[in-house]
N, C-alpha and C positions, 0 to 999 in steps of 0.2 A: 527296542530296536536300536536307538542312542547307543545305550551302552554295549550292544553286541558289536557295533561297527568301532565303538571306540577299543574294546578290547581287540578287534580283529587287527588295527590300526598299530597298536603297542606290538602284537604278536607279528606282524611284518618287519617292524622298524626294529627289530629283535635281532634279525638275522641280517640286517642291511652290513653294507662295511666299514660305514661310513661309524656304526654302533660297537661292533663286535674287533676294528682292528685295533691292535695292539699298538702304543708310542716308544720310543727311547729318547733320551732328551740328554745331549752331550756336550758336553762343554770343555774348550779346548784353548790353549791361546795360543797364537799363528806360526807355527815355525817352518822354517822352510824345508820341503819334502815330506812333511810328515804332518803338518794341516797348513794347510796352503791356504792363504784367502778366497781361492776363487770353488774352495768343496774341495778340492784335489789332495793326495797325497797319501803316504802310508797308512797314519794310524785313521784317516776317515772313509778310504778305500777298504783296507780291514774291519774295519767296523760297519758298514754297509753288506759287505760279504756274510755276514757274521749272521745279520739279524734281517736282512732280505728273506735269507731262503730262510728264515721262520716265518716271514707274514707282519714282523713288525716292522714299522712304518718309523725312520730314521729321523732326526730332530736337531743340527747342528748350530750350537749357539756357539763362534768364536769371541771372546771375552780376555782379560789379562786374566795372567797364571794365576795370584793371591784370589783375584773375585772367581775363580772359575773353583778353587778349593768350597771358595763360602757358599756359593751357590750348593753347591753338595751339603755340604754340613747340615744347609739348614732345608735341605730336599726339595729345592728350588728346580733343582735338574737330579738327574740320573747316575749320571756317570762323570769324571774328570778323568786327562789323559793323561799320562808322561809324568807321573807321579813315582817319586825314589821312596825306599822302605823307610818307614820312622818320619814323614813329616808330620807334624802338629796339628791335627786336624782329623774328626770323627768322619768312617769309614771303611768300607770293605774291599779289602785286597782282593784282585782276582788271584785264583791258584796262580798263574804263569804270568810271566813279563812279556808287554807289547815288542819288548826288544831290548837289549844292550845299549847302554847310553857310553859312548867311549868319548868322553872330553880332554880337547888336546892344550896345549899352552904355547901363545905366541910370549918370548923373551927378547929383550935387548939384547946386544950382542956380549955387551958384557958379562951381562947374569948368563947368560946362556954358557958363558966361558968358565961358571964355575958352577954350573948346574949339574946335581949329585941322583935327585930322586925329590917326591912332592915337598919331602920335610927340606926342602933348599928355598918354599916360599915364607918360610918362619922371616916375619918382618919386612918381607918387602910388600911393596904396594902394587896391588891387584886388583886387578878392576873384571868386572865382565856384565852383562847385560840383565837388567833388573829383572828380579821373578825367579833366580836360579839358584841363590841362597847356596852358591860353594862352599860358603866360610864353615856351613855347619857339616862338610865330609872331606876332608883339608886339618889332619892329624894337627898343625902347629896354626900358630896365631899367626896372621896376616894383618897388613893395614888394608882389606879389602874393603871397594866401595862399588856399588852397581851402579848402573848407567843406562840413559832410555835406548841407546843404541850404540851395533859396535861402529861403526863406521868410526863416528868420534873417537873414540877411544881408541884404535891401532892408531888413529892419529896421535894422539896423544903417547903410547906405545912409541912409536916412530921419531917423536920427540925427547924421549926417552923422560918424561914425566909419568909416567907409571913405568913398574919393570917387567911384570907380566901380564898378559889379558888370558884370560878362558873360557875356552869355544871350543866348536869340532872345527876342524883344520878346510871343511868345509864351506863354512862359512868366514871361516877367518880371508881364505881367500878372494871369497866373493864380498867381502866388506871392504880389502884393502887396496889405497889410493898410491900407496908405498911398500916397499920388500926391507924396510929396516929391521928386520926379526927374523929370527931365529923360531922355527916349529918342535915342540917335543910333545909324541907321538903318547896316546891313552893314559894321561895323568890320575885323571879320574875316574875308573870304570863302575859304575851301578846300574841296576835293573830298573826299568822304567814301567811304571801298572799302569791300570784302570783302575781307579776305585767306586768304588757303589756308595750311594745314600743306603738310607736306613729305611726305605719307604718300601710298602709292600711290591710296587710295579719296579723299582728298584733289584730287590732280590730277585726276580722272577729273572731279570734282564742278567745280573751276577751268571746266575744258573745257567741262560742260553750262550755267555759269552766262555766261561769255564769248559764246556761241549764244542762252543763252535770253533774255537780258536785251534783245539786239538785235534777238530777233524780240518780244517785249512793245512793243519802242520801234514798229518797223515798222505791227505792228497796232495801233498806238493804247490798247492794254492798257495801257501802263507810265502813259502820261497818267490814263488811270482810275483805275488803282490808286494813283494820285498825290494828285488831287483828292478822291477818298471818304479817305483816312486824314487831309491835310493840308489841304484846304480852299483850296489853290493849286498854281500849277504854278513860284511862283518858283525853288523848289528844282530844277529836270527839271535830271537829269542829261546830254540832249542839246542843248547848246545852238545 
């Protein structure tokens, strides 16, 4: 009788949901409109949309950009967000891009007085905020160096000890304490993924996000959820 109540006990706890629901485990690091500190923003609103109406049960870990790659590699987590094609680091691309990543450039006015096209940053010093690694999609050599934040640095911009900073024109606004610059519009344009671990709950997650992304685009969702976090649809990742 022991054992009939203990098999009836497993056969219960079988179907509970507590047993049977599905995780995704995301990692992301904080940027404004698109992972917010407080859960908010594009890419963790799309991503909640995405894997809700399947039943799986959402897992947001915000971390820095480099630990939020390693965490993937070594299937620590799931997924990593706002990932450009060709970083250094094992993983699976989804089919399609979270979005268009269009990065603009604040100038001193001088540089700005002879500014051509990106190949006009060959040798000057540029700076822009750590984890974004421009130097490696920036055809010419720069004296670039990263930095924990922009704020500092349009300061420094504004002082005219650096001659460009690179940002979305976004955030260049909302960082700066001064207007000593000059803005030039989509310096840098690349596609921004998800990419997947290598772990079996991993792939699964790949699979439902390659489907669900395209049925958001279909219904008109992924536009919604575009314009309420970002306030445009320049970024849509279908173009």
């Amino acid at each position: 009788m022991r054992y009939l109540y203990l098999g009836l006990m497993l056969w219960v706890l079988s179907f509970s949901p507590l047993s049977s629901a599905a995780t995704i485990t995301i990692v992301t690091d904080k940027w404004d409109g698109y992972s917010n500190a407080d859960g908010s923003g594009y890419y963790l609103e799309l991503m909640k949309a995405i894997y809700s109406a399947e039943g799986v049960e959402v897992s947001v870990k915000q971390v820095p950009y480099a630990r939020s790659m390693e965490m993937v590699a070594t299937n620590k987590a799931d997924v990593v967000l706002g990932i450009y094609p060709g970083e250094k680091f094992t993983g699976t691309y989804a089919k399609h891009p979270l979005n268009i990543d269009i990065i603009d450039a604040a100038l001193t006015p001088a540089f700005a007085s002879t500014w051509v096209d990106i190949n006009s940053l060959a040798d000057k010093k540029v700076g822009a905020v750590r984890g974004w690694g421009f130097d490696a999609y920036v055809p010419v050599k720069m004296r670039y160096k990263e930095y924990s934040s922009l704020k500092p640095l349009l300061k420094m911009l504004n002082n005219g000890r650096v001659d460009a900073v690179l940002a979305t024109e976004v955030d260049i606004k909302a960082s700066a304490s001064g207007n000593n610059f000059v803005i030039k519009k989509a310096v840098i344009v690349n596609s921004a993924y998800a990419v997947f671990a290598s772990s079996n709950n991993a792939k699964k997650m790949l699979a439902i996000f390659d489907a669900g992304i395209v049925k958001l685009h279909d219904s008109g969702q992924l536009r919604a959820i575009m314009t309420k976090n970002l306030n445009s649809l320049e970024s849509y990742p279908f173009q």
